[in-house]
C-alpha positions as CSV (number, residue, x, y, z in Angstrom):
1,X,-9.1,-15.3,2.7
2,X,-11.9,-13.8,4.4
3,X,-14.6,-12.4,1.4
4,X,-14.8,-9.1,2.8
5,X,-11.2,-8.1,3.3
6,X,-10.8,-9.1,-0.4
7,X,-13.9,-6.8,-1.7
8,X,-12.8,-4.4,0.4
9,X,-9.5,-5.1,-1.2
10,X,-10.6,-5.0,-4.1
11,X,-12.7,-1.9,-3.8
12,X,-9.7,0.0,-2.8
13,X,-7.4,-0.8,-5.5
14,X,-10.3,0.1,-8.2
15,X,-11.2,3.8,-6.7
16,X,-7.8,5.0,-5.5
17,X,-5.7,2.9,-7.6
18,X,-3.5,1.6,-4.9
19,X,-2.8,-2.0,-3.4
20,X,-3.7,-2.3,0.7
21,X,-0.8,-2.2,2.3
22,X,0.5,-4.8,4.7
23,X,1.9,-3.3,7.9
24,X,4.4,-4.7,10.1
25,X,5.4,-2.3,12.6
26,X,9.0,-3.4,14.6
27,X,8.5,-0.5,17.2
28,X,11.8,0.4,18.9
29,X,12.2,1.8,22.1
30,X,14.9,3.9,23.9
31,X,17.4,1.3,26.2
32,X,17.3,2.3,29.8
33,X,19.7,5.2,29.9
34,X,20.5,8.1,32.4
35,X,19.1,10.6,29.8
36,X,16.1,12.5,32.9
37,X,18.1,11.3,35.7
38,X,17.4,13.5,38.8
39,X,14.6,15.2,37.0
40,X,11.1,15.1,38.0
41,X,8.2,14.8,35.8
42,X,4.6,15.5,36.0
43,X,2.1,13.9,33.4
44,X,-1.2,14.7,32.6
45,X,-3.5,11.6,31.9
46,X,-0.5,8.8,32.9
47,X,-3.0,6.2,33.0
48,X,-3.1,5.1,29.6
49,X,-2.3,5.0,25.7
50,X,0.0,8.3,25.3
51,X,0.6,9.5,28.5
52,X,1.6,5.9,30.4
53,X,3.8,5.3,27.4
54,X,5.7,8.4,28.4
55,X,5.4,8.1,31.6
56,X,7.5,4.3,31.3
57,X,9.9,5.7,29.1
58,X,10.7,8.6,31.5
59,X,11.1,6.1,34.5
60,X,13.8,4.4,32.1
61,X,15.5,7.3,31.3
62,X,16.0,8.3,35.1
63,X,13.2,10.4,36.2
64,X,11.0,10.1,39.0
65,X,7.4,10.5,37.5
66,X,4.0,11.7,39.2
67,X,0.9,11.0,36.8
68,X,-2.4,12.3,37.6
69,X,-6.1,11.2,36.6
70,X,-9.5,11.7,37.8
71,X,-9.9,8.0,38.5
72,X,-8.0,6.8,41.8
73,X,-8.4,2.8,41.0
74,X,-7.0,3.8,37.6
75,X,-4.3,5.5,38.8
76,X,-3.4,2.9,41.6
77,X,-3.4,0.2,38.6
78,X,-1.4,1.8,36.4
79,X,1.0,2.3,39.3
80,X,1.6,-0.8,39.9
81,X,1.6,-1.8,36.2
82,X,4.7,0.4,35.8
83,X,6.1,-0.6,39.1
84,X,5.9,-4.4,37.7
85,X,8.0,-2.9,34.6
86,X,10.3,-1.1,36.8
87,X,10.7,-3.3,40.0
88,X,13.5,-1.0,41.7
89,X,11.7,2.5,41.0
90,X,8.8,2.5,43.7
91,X,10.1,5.8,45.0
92,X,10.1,7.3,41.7
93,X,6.5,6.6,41.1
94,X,3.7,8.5,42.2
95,X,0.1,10.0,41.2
96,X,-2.4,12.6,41.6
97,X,-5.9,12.6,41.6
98,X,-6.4,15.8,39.8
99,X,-9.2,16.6,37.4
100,X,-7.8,19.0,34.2
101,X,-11.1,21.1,34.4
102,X,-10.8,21.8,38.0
103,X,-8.6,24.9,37.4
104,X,-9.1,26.1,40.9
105,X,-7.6,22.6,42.8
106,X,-4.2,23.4,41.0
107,X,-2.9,25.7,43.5
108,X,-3.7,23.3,46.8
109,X,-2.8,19.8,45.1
110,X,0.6,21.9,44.6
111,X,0.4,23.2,48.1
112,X,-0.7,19.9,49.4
113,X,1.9,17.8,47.6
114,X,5.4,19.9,48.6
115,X,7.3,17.7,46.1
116,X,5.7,19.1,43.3
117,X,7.5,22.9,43.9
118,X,10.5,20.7,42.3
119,X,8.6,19.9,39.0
120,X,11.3,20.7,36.2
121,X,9.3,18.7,33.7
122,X,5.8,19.6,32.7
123,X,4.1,17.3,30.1
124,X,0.6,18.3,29.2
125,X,-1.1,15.3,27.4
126,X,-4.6,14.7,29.1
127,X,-6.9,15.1,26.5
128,X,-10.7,13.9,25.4
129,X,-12.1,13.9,21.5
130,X,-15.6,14.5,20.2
131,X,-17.3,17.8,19.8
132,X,-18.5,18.0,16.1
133,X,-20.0,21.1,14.7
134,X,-22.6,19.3,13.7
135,X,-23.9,17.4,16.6
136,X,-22.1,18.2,19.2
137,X,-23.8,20.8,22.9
138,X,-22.5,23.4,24.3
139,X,-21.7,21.1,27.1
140,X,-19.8,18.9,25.2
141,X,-18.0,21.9,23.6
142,X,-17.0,22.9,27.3
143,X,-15.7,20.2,28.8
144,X,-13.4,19.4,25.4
145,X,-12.1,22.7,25.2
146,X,-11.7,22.9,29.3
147,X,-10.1,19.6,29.6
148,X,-7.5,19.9,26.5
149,X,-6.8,23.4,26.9
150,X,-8.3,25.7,29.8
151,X,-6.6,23.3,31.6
152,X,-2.7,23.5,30.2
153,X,-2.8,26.8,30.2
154,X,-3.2,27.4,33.8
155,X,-1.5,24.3,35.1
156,X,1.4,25.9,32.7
157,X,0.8,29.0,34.4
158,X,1.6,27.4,37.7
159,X,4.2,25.4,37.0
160,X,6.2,28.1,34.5
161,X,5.8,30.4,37.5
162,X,7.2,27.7,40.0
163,X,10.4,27.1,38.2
164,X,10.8,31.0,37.3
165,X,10.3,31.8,40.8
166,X,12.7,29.1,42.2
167,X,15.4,29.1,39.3
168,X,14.4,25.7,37.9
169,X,15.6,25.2,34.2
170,X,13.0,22.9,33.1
171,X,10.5,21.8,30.2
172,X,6.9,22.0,29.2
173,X,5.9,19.3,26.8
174,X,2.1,19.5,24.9
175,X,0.7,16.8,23.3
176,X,-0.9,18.4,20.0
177,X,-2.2,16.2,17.5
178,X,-2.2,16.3,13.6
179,X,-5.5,17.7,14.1
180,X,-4.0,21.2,15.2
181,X,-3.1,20.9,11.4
182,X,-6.9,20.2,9.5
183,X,-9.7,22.5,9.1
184,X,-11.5,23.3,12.3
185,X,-14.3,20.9,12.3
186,X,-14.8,20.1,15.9
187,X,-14.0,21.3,19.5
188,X,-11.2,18.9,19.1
189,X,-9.6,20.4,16.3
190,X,-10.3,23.7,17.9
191,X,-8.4,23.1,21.2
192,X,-5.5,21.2,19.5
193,X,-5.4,24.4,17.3
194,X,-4.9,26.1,20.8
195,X,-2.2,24.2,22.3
196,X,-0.1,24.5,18.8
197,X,-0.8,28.0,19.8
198,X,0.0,27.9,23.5
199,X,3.2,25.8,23.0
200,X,4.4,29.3,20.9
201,X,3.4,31.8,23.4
202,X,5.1,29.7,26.0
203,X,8.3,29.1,24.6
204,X,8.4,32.7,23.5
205,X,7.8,34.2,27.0
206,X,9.5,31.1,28.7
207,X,12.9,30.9,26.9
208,X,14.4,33.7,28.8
209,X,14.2,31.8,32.1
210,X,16.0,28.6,31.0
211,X,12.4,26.7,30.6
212,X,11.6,24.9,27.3
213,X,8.8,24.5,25.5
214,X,7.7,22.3,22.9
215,X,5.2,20.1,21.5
216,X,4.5,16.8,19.6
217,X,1.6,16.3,17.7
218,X,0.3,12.6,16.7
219,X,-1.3,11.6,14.4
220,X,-4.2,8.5,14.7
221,X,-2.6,6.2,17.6
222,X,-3.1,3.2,19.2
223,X,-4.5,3.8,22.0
224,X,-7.5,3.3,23.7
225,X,-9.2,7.1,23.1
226,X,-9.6,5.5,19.2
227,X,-9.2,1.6,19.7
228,X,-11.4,0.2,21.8
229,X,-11.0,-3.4,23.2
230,X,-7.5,-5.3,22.9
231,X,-5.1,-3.4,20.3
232,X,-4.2,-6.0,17.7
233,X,-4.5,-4.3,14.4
234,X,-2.6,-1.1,13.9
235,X,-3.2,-1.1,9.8
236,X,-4.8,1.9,8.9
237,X,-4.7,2.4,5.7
238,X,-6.2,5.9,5.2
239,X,-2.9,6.9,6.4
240,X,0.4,7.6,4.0
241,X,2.1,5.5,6.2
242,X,-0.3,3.2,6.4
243,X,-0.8,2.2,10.0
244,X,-1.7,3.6,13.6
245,X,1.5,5.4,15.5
246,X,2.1,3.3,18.4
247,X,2.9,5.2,22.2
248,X,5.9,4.2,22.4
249,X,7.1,6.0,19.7
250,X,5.7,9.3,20.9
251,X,7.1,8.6,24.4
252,X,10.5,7.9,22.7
253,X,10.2,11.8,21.6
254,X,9.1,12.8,24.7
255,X,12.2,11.9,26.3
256,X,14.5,13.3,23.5
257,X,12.6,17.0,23.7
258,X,12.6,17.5,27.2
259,X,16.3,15.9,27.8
260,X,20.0,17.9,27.1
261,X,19.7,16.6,23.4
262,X,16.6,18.7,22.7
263,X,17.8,21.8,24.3
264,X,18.3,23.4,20.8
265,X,14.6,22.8,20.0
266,X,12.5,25.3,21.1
267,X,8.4,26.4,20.4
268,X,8.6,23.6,18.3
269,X,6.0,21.1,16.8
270,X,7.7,17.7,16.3
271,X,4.7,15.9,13.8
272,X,4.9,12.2,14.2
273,X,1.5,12.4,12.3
274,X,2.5,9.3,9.6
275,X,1.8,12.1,7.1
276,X,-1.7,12.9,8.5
277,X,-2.5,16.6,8.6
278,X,0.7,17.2,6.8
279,X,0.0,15.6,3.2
280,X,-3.5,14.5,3.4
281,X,-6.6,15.1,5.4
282,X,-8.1,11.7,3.8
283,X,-8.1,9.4,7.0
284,X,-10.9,12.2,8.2
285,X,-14.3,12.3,6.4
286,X,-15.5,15.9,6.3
287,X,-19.2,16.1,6.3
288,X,-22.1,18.1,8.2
């Protein structure tokens, strides 16, 4: 047994009083099914972790699926990643170079891109982290709070006004985060505060016109905005549940929210947080 695992072992069972777990994680995720067929998706930061997890499960569940990003190589890769997953769904992939901050593009990419006018499914998950009150700049500050919520609320605006406009009965999913639960101790925490917020307002105003809105918010997960490198450890064991949540598991949610067998929740908050935010705010330290 490697020495430090045991101290650390060890040192864990002395000052909390509880044995390190030992995760094994037998991830499940939806069978191809018909459960988005014919409905067209857009997804904010497709490229990776989160929003490429949903973005595959929505191609298996029938959708055709535009992803945007900032990086075209990025977006061409994961492309053809999913097309090598989904070998018969080339015309139901697509992407968008589209930068979240750049409120003002919105309007032509839309214009530009005529098949986006038949967007019924909206899922707002690009998203950076930092911004500590401690260290972080007001430049930092800005491009957090731009890029994870400046940014869904006008692309909301344009795409709620779309399917109002033309009749479409759609959904708006936001990514929120367990963080939109914990004391406010970052630009992070601020902006996920916002879209817990936003995902309200929406559904509120929204609900009359046949246009859903809802939210899930995750907690720690494996992907690469916290684990850098090859994923091959998911034990966290800060968390109650002792372990990272995986993509896939959000993206199974995604598709059950914004499909017929969510239409009876509305301005919700699903929290897949493993009990972070929820029943302990002990996987965060709190300093200044």
């Amino acid at each position: 047994m490697n020495i430090k695992k045991y101290i650390k072992r060890v040192f864990r069972y002395i000052s909390t009083g509880l044995p390190e777990q030992h995760i094994t994680a037998k991830i499940v995720t939806l069978s191809p099914n018909d459960l988005l067929k014919g409905r067209n998706a857009l997804i904010t930061g497709g490229t990776s972790g989160i929003g490429y997890a949903i973005a595959d499960a929505f191609l298996s569940s029938g959708a055709v699926v535009t992803i945007t990003g900032r990086n075209k190589q990025r977006l061409e890769d994961s492309c053809k990643k999913l097309l090598l997953s989904h070998p018969n769904c080339k015309e139901r992939i697509s992407f968008i170079v589209m930068d979240n901050k750049d409120i003002s593009s919105f309007k032509n990419i839309f214009d530009q891109h005529q098949y986006l006018q038949n967007i019924d499914i909206l899922v707002n998950n690009a998203g950076v982290q930092g911004g500590l009150i401690s260290n972080t700049n007001e430049e930092e500050y800005d491009n957090i709070l731009e890029t994870n919520l400046k940014g869904p609320f006008f692309l909301s605006k344009l795409v709620a006004q779309n399917m109002k406009n033309n009749k479409i009965k759609g959904n708006i999913l936001n990514i929120a985060s367990s963080s939109s639960l914990r004391p406010g101790d970052s630009a992070y925490n601020l902006s996920k505060w916002g879209i817990r917020s936003l995902t309200l307002g929406l559904a509120k105003s929204l609900m009359p016109y046949g246009i859903t809105v809802n939210g899930i918010a995750p907690g720690p997960t494996a992907t690469p905005m916290l684990i850098k490198g090859e994923i091959k450890e998911i034990t966290h064991n800060n968390l109650p549940i002792g372990r990272y949540a995986m993509p896939e598991e959000i993206a199974n949610m995604a598709v059950i929210l914004t499909s017929s067998i969510g239409h009876m929740v509305v301005g919700d908050i699903v929290y897949m947080t493993g009990g972070a935010g929820i029943i302990t705010f002990d996987d965060v330290k709190y300093t200044f």
